[in-house]
Each structure stands twice: as C-alpha cells, then as structure tokens.
C-alpha positions in Angstrom: 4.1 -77.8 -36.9 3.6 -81.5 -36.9 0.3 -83.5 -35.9 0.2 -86.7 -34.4 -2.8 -88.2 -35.8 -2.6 -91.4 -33.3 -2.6 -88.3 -30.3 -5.2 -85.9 -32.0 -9.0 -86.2 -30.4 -10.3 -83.7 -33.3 -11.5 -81.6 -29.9 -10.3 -78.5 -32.2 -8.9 -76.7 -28.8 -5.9 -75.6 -31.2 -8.2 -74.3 -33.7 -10.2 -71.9 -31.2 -6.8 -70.4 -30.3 -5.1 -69.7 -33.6 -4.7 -66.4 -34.3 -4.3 -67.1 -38.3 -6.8 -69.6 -38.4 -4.4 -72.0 -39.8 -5.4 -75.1 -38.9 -9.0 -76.9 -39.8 -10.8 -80.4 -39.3 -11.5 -82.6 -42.0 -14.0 -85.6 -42.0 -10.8 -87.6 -40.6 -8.1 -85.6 -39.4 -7.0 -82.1 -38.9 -4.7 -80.3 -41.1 -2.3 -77.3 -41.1 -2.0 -74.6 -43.5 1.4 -74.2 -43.4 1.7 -71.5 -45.5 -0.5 -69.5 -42.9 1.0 -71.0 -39.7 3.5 -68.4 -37.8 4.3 -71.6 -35.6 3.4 -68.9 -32.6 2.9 -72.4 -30.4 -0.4 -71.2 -29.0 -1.9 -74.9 -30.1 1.0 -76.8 -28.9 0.7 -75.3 -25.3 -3.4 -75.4 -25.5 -3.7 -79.1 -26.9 -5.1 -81.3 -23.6 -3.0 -84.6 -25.7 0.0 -83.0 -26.7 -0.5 -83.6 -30.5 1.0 -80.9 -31.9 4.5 -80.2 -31.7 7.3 -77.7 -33.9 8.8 -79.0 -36.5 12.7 -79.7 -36.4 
C-alpha cells in the first residue's frame, strides 16, 4: 500500500477498519506496517480522500 501524504487528512478512517491493525498515526503522518498489511483494500475503499492506494 502506498500513502499520499499531500491527500491524507490524518482522519484515521483506514485505521478503524484494518483488520491487522497495520497502519498508525504519527505526530505528522500515518504509516504502514508493511510487514503486517495483507493489502485486503478495506482502507483504500473506506478513505473519504482517496490516499491510499496498492502498490504496483
């Protein structure tokens, strides 16, 4: 997964919805824990700004 940090709002929708808890806010910016993330694209369909996307 890949964040767009000029899209992200830090509203932490995706973060309610992940079902690994993979993703967290920092003071600035939210992060993924890829080694947790099962890219199931529950944040990518949930985020109200599109910030999240797969990776290619």
């Amino acid at each position: 997964m890949i964040i767009q940090t000029n899209l992200c709002d830090q509203c932490g929708t995706c973060i309610s919805v992940c079902p690994v808890d993979a993703l967290m806010l920092t003071e600035h910016t939210l992060v993924i824990d890829h080694e947790k993330c099962t890219e199931c694209m529950l944040c990518v369909h949930i985020c109200p700004v599109a910030a999240l996307e797969r990776q290619s």
